[in-house]
C-alpha positions in Angstrom: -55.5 -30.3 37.3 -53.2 -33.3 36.0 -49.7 -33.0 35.1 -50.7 -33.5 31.2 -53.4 -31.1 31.2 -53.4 -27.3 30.5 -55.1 -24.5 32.0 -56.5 -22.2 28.8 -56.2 -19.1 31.3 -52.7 -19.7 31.2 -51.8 -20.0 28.2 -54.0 -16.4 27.2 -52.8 -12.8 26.9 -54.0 -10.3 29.6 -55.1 -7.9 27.1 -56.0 -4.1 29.2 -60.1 -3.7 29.7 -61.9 -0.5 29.2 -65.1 -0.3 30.4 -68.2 -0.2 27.7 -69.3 3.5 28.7 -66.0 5.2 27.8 -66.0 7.9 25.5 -64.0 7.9 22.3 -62.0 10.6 23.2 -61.1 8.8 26.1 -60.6 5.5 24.0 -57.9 7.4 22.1 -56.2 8.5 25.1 -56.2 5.2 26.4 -54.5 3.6 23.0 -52.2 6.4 22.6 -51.0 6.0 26.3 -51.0 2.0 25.8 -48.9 2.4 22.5 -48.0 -1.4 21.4 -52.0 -2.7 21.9 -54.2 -3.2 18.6 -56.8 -3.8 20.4 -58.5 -4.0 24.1 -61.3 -5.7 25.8 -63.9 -4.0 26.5 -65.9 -4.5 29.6 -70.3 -3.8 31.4 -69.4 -4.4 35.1 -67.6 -7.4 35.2 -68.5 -9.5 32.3 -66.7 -8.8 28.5 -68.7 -7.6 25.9 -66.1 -7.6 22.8 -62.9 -6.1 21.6 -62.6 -2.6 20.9 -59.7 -2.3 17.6 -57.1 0.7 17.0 -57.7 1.3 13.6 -61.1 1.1 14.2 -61.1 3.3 16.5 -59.2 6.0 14.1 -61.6 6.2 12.2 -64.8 7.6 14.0 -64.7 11.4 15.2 -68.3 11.9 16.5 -67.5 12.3 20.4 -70.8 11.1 21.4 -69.9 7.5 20.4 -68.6 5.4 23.7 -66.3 2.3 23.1 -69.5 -0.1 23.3 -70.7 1.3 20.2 -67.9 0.5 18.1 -67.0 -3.0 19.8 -66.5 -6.4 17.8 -68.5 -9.1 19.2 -66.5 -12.1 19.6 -66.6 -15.6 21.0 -66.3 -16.1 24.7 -64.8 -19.9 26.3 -65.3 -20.5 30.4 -61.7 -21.4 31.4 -61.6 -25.1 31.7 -58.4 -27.3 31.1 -57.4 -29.3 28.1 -55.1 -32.1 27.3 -51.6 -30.9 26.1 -51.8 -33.3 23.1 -55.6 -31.9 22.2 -54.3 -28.6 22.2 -54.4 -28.8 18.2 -57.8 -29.1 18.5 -58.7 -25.8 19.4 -57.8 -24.7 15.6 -61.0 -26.7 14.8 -63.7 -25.5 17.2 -62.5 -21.9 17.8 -62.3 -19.2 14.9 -58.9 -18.5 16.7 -57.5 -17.7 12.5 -60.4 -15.1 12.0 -60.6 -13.2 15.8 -59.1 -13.9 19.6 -61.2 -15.6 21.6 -62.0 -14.4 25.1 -62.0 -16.2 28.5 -63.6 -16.1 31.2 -64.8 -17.6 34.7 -67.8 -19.6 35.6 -69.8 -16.4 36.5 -68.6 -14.7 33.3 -65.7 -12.7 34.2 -63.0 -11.5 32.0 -59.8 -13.7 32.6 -57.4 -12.7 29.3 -57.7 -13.2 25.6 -56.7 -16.3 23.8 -55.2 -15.7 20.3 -54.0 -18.0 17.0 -50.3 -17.7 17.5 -50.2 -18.4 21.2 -52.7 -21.3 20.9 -50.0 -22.1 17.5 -46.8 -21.3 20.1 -48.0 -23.8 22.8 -49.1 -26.3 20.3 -45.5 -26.6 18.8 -44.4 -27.1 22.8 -46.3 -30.0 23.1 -46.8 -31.5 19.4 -42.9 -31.4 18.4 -44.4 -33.1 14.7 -46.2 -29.7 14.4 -44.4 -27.1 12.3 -40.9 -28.2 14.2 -40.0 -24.6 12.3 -41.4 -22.9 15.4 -39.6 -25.0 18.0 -36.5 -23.9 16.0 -37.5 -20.1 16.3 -37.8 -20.0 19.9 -34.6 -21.6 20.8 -33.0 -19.2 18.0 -33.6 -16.1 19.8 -30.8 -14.2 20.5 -28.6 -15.7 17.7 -27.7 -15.1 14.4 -30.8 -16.5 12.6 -33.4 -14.9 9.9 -37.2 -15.9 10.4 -38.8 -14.8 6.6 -42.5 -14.7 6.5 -44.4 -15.2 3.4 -48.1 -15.2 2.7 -51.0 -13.8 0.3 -53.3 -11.0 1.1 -57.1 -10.3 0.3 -57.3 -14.5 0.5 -61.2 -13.9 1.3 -62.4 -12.7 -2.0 -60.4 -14.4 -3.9 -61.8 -18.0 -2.0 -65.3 -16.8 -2.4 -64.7 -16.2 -5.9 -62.6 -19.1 -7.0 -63.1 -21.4 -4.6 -60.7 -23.3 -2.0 -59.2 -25.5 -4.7 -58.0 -22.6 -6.6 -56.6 -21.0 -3.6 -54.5 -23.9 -2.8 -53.1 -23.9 -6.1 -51.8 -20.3 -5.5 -50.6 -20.9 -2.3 -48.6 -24.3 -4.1 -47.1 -21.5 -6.8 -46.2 -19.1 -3.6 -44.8 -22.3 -2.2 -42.3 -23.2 -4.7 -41.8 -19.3 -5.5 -40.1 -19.2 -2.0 -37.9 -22.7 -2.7 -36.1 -21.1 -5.4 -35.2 -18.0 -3.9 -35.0 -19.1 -0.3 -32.8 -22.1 1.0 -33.7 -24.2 4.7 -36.9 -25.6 5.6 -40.4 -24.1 4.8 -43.2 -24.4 7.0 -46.9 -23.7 5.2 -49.6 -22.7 7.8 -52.3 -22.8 5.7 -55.3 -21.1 7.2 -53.4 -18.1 7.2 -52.3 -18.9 3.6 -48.4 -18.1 5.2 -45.0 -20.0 5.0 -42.5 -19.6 7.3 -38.3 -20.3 6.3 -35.2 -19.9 8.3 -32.2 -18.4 6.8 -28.6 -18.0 8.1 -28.6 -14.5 6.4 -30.7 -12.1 5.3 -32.7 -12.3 1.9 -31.3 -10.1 -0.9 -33.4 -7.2 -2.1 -32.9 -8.5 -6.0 -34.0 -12.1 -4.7 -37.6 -11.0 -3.4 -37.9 -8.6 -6.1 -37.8 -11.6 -8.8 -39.9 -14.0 -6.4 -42.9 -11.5 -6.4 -42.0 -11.0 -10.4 -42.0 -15.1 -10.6 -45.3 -15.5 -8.2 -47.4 -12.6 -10.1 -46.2 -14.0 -13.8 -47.2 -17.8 -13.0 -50.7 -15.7 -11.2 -51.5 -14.2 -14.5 -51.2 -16.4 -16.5 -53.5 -18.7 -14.8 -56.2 -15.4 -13.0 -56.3 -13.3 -15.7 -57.4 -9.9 -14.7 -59.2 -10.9 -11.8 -58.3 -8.4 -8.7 -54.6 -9.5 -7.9 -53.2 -11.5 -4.6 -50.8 -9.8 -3.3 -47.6 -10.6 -1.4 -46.7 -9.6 2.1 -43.9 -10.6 3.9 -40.9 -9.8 6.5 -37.9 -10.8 7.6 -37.1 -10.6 11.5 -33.3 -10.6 12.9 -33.8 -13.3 15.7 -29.8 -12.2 17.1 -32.2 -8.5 18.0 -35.0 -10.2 19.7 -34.0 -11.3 23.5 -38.0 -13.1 24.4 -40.9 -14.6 23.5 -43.3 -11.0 23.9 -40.8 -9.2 22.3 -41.0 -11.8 18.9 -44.8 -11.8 18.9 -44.9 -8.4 19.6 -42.6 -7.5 16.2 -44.3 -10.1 14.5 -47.6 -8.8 14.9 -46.7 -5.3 14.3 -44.7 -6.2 10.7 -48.1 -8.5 9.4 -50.7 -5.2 10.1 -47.9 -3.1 8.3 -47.4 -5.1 5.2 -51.4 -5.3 5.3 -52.2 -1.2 4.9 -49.9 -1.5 2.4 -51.0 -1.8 -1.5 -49.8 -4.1 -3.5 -46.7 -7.2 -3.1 -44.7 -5.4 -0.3 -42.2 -7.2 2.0 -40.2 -5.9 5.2 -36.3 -6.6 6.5 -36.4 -5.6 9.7 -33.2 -5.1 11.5 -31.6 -2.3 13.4 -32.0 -0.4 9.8 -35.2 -2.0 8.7 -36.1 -2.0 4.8 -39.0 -2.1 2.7 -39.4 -4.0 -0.6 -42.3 -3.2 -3.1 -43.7 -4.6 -6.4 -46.5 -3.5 -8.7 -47.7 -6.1 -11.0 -49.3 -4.1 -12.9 -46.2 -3.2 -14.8 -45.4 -6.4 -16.1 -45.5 -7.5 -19.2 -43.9 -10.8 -20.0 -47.3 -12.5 -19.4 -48.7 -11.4 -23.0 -45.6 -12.7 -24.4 -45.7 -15.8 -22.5 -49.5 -16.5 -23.5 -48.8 -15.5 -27.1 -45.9 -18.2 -27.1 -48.0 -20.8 -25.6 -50.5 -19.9 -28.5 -48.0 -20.2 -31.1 -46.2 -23.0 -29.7 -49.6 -24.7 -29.4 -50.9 -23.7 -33.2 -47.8 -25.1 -34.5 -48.9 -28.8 -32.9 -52.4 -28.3 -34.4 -50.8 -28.4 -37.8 -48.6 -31.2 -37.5 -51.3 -32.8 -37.0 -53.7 -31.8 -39.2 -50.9 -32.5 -42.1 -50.7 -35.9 -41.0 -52.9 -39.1 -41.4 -55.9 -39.5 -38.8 -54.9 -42.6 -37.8 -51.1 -41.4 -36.9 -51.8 -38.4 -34.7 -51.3 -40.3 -31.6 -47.8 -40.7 -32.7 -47.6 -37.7 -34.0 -48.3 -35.9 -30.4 -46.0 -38.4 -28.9 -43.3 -36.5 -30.7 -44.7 -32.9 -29.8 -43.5 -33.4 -26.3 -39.6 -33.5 -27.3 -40.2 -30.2 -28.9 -42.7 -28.8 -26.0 -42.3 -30.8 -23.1 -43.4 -28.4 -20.7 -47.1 -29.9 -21.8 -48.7 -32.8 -19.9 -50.7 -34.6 -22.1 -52.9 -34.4 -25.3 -56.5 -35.9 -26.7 -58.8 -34.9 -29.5 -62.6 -34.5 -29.5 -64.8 -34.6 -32.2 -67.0 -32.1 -33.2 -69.7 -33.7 -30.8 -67.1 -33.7 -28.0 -66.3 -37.3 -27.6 -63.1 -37.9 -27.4 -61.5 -40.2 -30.2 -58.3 -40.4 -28.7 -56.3 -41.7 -25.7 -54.9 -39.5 -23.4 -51.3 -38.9 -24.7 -49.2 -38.4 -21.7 -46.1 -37.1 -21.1 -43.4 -39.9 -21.1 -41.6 -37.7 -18.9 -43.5 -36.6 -16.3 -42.8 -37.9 -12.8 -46.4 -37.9 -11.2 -49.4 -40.1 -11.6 -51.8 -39.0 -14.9 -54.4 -40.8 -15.6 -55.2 -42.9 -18.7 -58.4 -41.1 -19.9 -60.0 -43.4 -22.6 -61.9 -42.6 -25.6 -65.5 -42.1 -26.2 -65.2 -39.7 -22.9 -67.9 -37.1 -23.0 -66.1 -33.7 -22.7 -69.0 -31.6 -24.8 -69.7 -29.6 -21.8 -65.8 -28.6 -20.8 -65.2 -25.2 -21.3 -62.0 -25.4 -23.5 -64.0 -27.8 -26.0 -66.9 -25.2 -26.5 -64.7 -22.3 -26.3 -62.3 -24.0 -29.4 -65.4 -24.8 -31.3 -66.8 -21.4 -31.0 -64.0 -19.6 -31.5 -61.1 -21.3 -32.3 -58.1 -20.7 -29.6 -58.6 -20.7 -26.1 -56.5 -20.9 -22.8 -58.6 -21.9 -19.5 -58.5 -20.7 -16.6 -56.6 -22.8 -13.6 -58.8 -26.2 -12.6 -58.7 -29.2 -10.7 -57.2 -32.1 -13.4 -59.3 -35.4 -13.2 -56.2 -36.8 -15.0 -53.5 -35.5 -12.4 -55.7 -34.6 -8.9 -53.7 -31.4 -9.7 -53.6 -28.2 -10.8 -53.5 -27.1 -14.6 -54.3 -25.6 -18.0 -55.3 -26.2 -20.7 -55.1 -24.7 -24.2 -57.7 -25.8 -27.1 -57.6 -25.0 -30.6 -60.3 -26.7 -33.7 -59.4 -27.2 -36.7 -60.5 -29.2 -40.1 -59.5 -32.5 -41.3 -60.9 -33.7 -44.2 -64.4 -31.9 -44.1 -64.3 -32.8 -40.3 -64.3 -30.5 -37.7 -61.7 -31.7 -34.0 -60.4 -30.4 -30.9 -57.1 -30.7 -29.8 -56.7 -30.4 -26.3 -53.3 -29.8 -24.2 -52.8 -29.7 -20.3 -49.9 -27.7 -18.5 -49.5 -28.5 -14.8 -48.9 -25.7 -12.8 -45.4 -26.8 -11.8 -44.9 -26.6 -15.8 -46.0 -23.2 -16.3 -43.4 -22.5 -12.9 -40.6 -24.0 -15.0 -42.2 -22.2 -18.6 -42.1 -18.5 -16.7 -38.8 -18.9 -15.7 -37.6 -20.2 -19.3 -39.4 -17.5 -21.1 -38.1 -14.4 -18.8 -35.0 -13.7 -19.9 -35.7 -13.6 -23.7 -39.3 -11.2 -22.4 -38.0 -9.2 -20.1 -39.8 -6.0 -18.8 
């Protein structure tokens, strides 16, 4: 093997093997006497078959069942070796974020178990450009540092529903959630939907208490009702962790915690560790927050409809000194043409673009919801105008025996700022 190359046996875990014909009582034994294993391989003669989970496991009681019954298939890789600097690669053509992969030899034997954050812990090795966060963990073992993880739960069903646009919008709002309540560098893995920050002391109970308030506000306002995201996270004590195993072993342990548990939940482990939970479902400030955008937003409509059609531009212009958290404005027609420019935000610091009139926007959903019945808010999209995320809030109304749309668009970084303006006069 050359100097620059790496063996993939090498760099896998040597997970225990139980053989396929085990009973489940047996099984249980063998976990119980393992302790610190979620799961094991499980083995017919010499070749692997799957992996065999605790909490799988757990759950059966019929003692006729043997471990091959309840295995997880799972991808197998022949040992071969790989180029340090294509070790990124295996991110792409191995499900390494969904399940470990197993290796073996050429005739099929069971060599170890190659998983996401040891594939993730060489990769940072080798590729210093590559979350640098994690070089910085490993050489901060033993000292006086905090490692906070962030990330969202039940991801799956809330992609299939939404799509992945709108889960990256949610990871941006967890994103800057953490940046106001955490200082130091934040490191986003994405496929895990996680961030990653270093701290030189531990995060306050009140501080993660108001970021899962701020990240559940912002979430509502833009989901609705929809089944929430949740909020796990952790803090480890890097001064009480003396090696590599024993970080990845905490890890681990800390992520399957916060995931049995309902709800925003988030761990400070430490020689007294602490646990931190949040039920969004007591919150009320996002009624008040949607019945101020509405009012805010009816209070435009009218300056404009007491002023002379061929002055609302200018009129809208002004809107955004008394509500700049808006983007931008246009009208429609009753038809859904747009008889306006886009009226943008003087302020803003990102590109919009300059949507023209006689645009086509009878098929939007916030021009036939306004039409039909009068005020709506959308749900989060994709903005043509910003290649961002946004809102927007619609509202018809008559002008002289005419019936128009006005249309206004609140970037998600606005509605950030607008929650944390609005929560001190609607608090809980």
């Amino acid at each position: 093997m050359k100097p620059e190359e790496i063996n993939l046996v090498d760099i896998s875990i040597s997970i225990p093997t139980v053989p396929h014909d085990l009973s489940l009582k047996e099984l249980k034994d063998v976990f119980d006497e393992l302790g610190i294993y979620k799961y094991l391989t499980v083995i017919k003669g010499s070749t692997p078959i799957g992996l065999v989970y605790r909490d799988k496991v757990e759950k059966y009681s019929n003692e006729r069942l043997i471990a091959g019954d309840i295995t997880t298939t799972c991808c197998r890789l022949r040992n071969t070796s790989i180029k340090k600097e294509s070790l990124s690669s295996m991110f792409d053509i191995l499900p390494l974020e969904k399940e470990p992969v197993i290796i073996t030899d050429r005739r099929g034997t069971y060599l170890g178990v190659l998983t996401y954050d040891t594939v993730l812990h060489y990769v940072t090795h080798h590729r210093e450009h590559i979350l640098p966060i994690m070089q910085r963990v490993h050489s901060g073992l033993g000292k006086r540092e905090f490692l906070c993880v962030l990330g969202l739960k039940n991801t799956d069903k809330f992609k299939k529903t939404f799509g992945g646009h709108k889960l990256e919008s949610v990871q941006k709002i967890l994103l800057e959630d953490i940046k106001d309540f955490f200082e130091g560098e934040v490191a986003g893995i994405p496929e895990k939907s996680e961030f990653w920050t270093l701290t030189n002391a531990p995060p306050k109970k009140e501080d993660i208490k108001e970021l899962f308030k701020e990240f559940h506000r912002e979430y509502t306002l833009l989901f609705g009702e929809f089944d929430q995201l949740h909020i796990y996270g952790f803090c480890l004590d890097l001064s009480l962790i003396d090696s590599e195993e024993k970080f990845y072993k905490i890890k681990e342990e800390l992520r399957e915690r916060t995931s049995k548990i309902e709800g925003s939940v988030f761990i400070v482990h430490g020689l007294q560790p602490t646990l931190i939970l949040h039920d969004p479902t007591k919150q009320k400030l996002i009624t008040n927050i949607k019945r101020k955008i509405i009012e805010d937003f009816k209070n435009i409509v009218e300056h404009v409809r007491s002023s002379p059609k061929d002055t609302w531009e200018y009129v809208l212009y002004d809107m955004f000194d008394l509500y700049p958290y808006f983007e931008l404005f246009y009208i429609m027609s009753s038809q859904g043409l747009q008889i306006t420019n886009n009226i943008i935000n003087p302020k803003v610091d990102y590109f919009v673009a300059q949507g023209k009139k006689g645009t086509d926007r009878s098929e939007k959903p916030y021009f036939k919801h306004a039409l039909a019945e009068g005020t709506y808010i959308s749900d989060v999209y994709l903005s043509k105008a910003t290649d961002d995320f946004c809102i927007t809030v619609s509202e018809s109304f008559g002008y002289e025996g005419k019936t128009y749309v006005l249309a206004g668009d609140i970037n998600f970084r606005q509605i950030h700022k607008l929650v944390k303006s609005f929560k001190e006069a609607y608090q809980d």
